[in-house]
C-alpha positions in Angstrom: 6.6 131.4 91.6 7.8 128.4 89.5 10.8 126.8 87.7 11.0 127.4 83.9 13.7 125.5 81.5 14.4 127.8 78.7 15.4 126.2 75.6 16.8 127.7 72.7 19.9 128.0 70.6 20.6 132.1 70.5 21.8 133.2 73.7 20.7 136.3 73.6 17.5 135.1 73.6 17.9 132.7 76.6 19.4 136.2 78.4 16.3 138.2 77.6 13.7 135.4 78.4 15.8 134.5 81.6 15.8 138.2 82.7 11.9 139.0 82.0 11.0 135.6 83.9 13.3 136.2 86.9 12.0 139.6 87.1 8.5 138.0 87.3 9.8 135.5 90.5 10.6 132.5 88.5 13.3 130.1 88.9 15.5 129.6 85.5 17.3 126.6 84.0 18.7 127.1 80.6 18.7 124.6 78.0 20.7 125.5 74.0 18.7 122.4 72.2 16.4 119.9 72.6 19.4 117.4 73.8 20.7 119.6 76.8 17.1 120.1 77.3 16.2 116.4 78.2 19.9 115.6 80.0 18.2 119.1 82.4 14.9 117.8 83.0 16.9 114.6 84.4 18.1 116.4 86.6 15.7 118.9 88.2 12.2 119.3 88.2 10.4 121.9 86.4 6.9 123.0 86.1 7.0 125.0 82.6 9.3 124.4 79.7 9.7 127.3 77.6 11.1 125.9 74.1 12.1 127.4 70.7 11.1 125.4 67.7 14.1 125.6 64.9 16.7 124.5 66.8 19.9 121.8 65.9 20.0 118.2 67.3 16.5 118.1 68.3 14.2 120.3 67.4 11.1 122.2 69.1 8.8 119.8 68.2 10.8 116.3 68.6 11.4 117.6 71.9 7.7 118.5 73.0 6.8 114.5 71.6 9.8 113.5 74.0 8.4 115.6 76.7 5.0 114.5 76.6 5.4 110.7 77.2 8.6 110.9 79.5 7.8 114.0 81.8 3.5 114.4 81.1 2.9 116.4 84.0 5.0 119.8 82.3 3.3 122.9 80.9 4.8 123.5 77.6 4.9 127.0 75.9 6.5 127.2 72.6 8.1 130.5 71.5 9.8 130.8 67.5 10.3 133.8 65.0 9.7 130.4 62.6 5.7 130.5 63.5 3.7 128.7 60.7 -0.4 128.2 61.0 0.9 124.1 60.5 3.6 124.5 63.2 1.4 125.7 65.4 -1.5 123.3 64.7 1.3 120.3 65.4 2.3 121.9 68.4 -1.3 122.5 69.9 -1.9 118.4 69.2 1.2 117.7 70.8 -0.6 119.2 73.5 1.3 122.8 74.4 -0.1 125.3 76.4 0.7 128.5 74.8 2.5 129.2 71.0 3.9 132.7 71.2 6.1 134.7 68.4 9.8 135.7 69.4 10.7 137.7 70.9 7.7 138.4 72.5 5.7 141.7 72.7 6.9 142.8 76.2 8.2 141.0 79.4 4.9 141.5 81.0 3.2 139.5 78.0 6.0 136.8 78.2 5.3 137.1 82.2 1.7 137.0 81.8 1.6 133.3 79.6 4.3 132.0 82.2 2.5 132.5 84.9 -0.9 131.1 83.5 1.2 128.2 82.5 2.2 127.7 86.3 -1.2 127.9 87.6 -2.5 125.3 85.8 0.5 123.0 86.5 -0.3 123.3 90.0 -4.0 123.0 89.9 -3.8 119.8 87.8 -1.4 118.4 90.7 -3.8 119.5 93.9 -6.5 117.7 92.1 -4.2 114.6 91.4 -2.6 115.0 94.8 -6.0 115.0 96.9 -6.8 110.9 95.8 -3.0 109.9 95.1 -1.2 107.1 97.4 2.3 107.6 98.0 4.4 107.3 95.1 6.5 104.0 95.5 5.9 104.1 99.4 3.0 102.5 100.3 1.5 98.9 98.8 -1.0 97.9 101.7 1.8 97.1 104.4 0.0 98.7 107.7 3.6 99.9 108.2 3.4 102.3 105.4 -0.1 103.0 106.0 -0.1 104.8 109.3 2.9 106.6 107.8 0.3 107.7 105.1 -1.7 109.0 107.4 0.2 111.3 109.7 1.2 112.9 106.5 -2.2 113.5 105.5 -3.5 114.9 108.7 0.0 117.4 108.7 0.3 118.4 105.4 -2.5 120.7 105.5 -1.2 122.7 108.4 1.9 125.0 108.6 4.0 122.2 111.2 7.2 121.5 110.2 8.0 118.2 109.9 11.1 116.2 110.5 11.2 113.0 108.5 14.2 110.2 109.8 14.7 106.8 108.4 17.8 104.7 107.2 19.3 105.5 103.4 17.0 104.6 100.8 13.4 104.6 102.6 11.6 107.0 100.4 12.3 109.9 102.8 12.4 112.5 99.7 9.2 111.0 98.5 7.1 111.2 101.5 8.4 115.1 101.8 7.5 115.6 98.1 3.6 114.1 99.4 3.2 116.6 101.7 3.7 119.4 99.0 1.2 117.8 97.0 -1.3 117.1 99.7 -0.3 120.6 101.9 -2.7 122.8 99.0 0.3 125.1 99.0 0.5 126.7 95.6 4.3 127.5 95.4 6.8 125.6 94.4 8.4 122.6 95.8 12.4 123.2 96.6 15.2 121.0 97.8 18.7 121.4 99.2 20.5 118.2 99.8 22.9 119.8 102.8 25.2 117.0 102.1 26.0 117.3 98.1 27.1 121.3 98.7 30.4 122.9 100.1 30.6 125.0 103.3 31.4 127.4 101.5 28.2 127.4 98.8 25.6 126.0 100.8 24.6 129.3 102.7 24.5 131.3 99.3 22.6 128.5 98.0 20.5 128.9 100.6 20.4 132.4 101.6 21.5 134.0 98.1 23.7 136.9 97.9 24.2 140.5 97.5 26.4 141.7 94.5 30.3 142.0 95.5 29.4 139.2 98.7 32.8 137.7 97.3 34.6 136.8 94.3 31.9 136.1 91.6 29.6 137.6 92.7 29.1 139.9 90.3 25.2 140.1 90.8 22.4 139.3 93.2 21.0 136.3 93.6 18.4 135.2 95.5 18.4 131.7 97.4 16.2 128.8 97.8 14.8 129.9 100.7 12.9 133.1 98.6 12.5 131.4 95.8 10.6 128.8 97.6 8.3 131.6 98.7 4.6 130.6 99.3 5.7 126.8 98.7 7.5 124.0 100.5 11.1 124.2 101.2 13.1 120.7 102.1 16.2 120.4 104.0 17.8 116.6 102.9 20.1 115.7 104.9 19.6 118.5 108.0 22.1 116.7 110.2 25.1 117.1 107.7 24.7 121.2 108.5 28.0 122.9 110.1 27.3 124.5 113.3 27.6 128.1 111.9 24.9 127.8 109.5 22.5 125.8 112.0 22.5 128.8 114.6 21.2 131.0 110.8 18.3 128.0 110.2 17.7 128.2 113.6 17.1 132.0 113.4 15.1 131.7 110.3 13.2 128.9 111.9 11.9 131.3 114.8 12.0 134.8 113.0 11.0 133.4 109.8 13.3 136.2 108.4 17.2 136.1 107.2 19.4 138.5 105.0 21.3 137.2 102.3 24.6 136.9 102.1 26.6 140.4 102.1 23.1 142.1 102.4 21.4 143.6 105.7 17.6 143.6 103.5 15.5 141.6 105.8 13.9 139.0 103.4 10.4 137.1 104.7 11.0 133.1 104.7 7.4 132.5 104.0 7.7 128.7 103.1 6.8 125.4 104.3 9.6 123.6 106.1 10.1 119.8 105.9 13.5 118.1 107.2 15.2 114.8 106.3 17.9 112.8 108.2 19.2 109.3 108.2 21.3 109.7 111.4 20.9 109.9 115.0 20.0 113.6 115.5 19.9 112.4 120.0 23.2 111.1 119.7 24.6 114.2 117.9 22.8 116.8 120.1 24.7 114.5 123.2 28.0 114.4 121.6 27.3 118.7 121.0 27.6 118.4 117.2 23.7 119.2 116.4 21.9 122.0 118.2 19.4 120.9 120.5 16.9 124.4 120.0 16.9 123.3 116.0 16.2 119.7 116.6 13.4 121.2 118.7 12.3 123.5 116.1 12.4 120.8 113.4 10.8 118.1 114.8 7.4 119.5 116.0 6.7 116.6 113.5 8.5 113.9 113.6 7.9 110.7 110.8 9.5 107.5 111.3 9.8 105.8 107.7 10.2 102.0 108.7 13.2 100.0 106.4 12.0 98.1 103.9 12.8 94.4 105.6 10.0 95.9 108.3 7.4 95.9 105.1 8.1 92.6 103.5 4.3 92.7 102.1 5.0 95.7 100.1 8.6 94.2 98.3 7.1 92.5 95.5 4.7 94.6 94.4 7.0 97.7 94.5 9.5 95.4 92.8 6.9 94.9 89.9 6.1 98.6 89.6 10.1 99.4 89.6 10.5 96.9 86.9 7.8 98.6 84.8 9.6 101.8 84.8 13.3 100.3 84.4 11.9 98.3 80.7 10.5 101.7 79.3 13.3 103.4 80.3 15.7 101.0 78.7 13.7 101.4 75.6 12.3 97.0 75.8 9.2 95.2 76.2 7.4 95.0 80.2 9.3 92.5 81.9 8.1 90.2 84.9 9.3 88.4 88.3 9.1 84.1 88.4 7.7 83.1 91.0 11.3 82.0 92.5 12.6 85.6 92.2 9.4 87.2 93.7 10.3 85.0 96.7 14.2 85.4 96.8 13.1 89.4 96.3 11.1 89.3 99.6 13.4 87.0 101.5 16.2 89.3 101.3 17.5 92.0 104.1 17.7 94.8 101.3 19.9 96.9 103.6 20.0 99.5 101.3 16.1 99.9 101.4 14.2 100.8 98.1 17.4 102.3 95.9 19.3 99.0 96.6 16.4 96.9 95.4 15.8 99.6 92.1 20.0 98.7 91.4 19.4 95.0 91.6 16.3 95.2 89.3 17.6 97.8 86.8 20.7 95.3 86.8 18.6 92.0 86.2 16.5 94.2 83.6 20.0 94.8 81.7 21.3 90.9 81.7 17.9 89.5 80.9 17.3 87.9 77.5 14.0 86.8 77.5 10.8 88.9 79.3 11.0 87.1 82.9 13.6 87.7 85.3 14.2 84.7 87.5 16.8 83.8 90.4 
C-alpha cells in the first residue's frame, strides 16, 4: 500500500487514524503540527498527507500552501471536526484531494479515501515516469545515456538489479527510475544497510513478532512486507553482516522469510534493486561477502560512471543544482560566469554529484550579487 503522514495535534486522534490506516496496509509517519510536519517530509517520502486543519504553529491550511509548492507531487486529504463550506472551498483551491469530517464515519471510510488518494499518486507518476529523463543523472553525456537505457529495457521485468559506482554518482536515483519506469504500483522502499545497527537492521527489515525482545511490545511488520507489490532497495548491500546475508540470500531464492520471533511464513513479493560503492569481487575473495548473494543480486549489474568520466554533463547539472539551492535558500535564481562554468568542469569532483551540490550550495550562501564566479 502506501506511506501516509498523519498530522494533527490530539494524539488520540493520530492513534485512531494510525491504527485504521495500518490495518488497511499503509505505512505511518506521524506529524503533531504543520512544523513537525514539513521537518518529516524532509526526511522521508510520502505519497498521501493526511492533515488536520486547526492546529498550533502552522495550521491546516498554511501547511497544504507549503506543501503544494515544495513537495507538488503529494496527495493531500484534509480531516477537521472545524469543517466550514469556506474552509473547504480554500482547501479544494489549494488543490486537496479529499475534505473529510473527524473522526471519520468508520475505518473502512477513512481506508476507502486513503486508498483512492494512493492510486492516483501513483498513476500521475507512471504517466510522468514513462517520458521523464533521469533526474539529475543524465544531461546528453553518451556515458549517462547508455546507463539510461539498460534501466529502461530492465525496469519493466522482475530482474534484480545490482547498481555499483563510487560515493555520490546518483546510485539512489537511478534505483528510484526504475520504480518509476518498472509500472509497479506499490510503493517504493529503502534501507540504507549502513545507517542501522546489527542489532535493528533485521527487525527493520524483517519486522517482528510481539515479545521478539525488549520493546517489543507489538508486531510490526518490516520493510520487506510493507514494500509488498512495489520496489524494495538495498543501499549499501555490501555493509550487510554475514548472518543476515545468508536470511537475504534465503529471501532472495524462496521469496519468503518470517519475522523476527515469528515462524508465519510471510510472501516477499517485491522488486529488488541493490546499491554498493565497494568492491563486492574483492570481498567475496577476502570471504567477507557471500558469493551465492552477489550471484543472486547481480543478474543485473549497472555501472554508474564518476562524474570526471561525464565532463559534458557538469555544467549543466551545476546550473540545474543552483536553481534548486536559490529557491530553497528563500533568493532570486542565480547563475555561473563563464570562468566558474570552466573551473566547475575542469575539476576532479572526487566526491561526484554530492561534492559538487556542497560547493554550489556553499557559493550560493557567500554570494552577494546573482552570478557566482571563481
Amino acid at each position: 500500500m502506501g506511506r501516509v503522514l498523519v498530522v494533527d495535534d490530539e494524539e488520540g486522534i493520530r492513534e485512531y487514524l494510525t491504527e485504521a490506516l495500518e490495518g488497511g496496509g499503509h505505512e505511518v509517519i506521524h506529524a503533531h503540527d504543520g512544523i513537525d510536519a514539513l521537518d518529516q517530509l524532509a526526511k522521508h517520502a510520502v505519497e498521501v498527507m493526511l492533515t488536520d486543519l486547526k492546529m498550533p504553529r502552522l495550521d491546516g491550511l498554511g501547511l497544504v500552501e507549503r506543501v503544494r509548492g515544495e513537495y507538488p507531487e503529494i496527495e493531500i486529504i484534509m480531516l477537521t471536526a472545524h469543517g466550514t463550506v469556506g474552509g473547504a472551498v480554500t482547501a479544494m483551491k489549494l488543490g486537496v484531494f479529499d475534505f473529510l469530517c473527524k473522526p471519520p464515519e468508520s475505518p473502512s471510510e477513512l481506508r476507502l479515501v486513503v486508498d483512492r488518494a494512493v492510486e492516483r499518486h501513483r498513476l500521475r507518476a507512471m504517466q510522468e515516469a514513462a517520458v521523464a529523463p533521469m533526474p539529475e543523472l543524465g544531461y546528453g553525456s553518451k556515458a549517462m545515456a547508455a546507463v539510461e537505457h539498460a534501466l529502461r529495457k530492465v525496469a519493466p521485468t522482475a530482474a534484480t538489479v545490482l547498481l555499483v559506482g563510487e560515493s555520490g554518482t546518483g546510485k539512489e536515483l537511478a534505483a528510484q527510475a526504475i520504480h518509476r519506469w518498472s509500472g509497479r504500483t506499490g510503493p517504493w522502499v529503502a534501507v540504507n544497510c549502513a545507517a542501522l545497527s546489527e542489532a535493528l537492521l533485521e527487525s527493520e527489515l524483517f519486522g517482528h513478532e510481539r515479545g521478539a525482545f525488549t520493546g517489543a511490545n507489538a508486531r510490526r511488520r518490516g520493510k520487506i512486507e510493507l514494500a509488498a507489490g512495489g520496489t524494495f532497495f538495498l543501499d549499501e548491500v555490501g555493509e550487510l553482516r554475514p548472518d543476515l546475508q545468508a536470511k537475504l540470500l534465503r529471501v532472495l531464492q524462496e521469496r519468503t522469510f518470517e519475522r523476527v520471533g515469528g515462524n508465519q511464513t510471510v510472501r516477499a513479493d517485491v522488486r529488488w534493486v541493490a546499491a554498493t560503492n565497494r568492491d563486492l569481487g574483492a570481498m567475496m575473495s577476502a570471504g567477507s561477502f557471500r558469493e551465492d548473494l552477489y550471484h543472486r543480486l547481480s543478474v543485473f549489474p549497472v555501472e554508474l560512471p564518476p562524474l570526471r568520466a561525464r565532463t559534458e554533463d557538469i555544467v549543466p547539472l551545476a546550473s540545474r543544482l543552483l536553481s534548486r539551492i536559490a529557491a530553497t535558500l528563500g533568493r532570486p535564481p542565480l547563475t555561473l560566469t563563464d570562468d566558474a562554468a570552466q573551473a566547475l568542469a575542469a575539476a576532479a569532483w572526487r566526491g561526484n554529484v554530492r561534492e559538487l551540490a556542497n560547493v554550489l550550495e556553499r557559493a550560493a550562501i557567500l554570494a552577494d550579487g546573482d552570478q557566482i564566479g571563481t
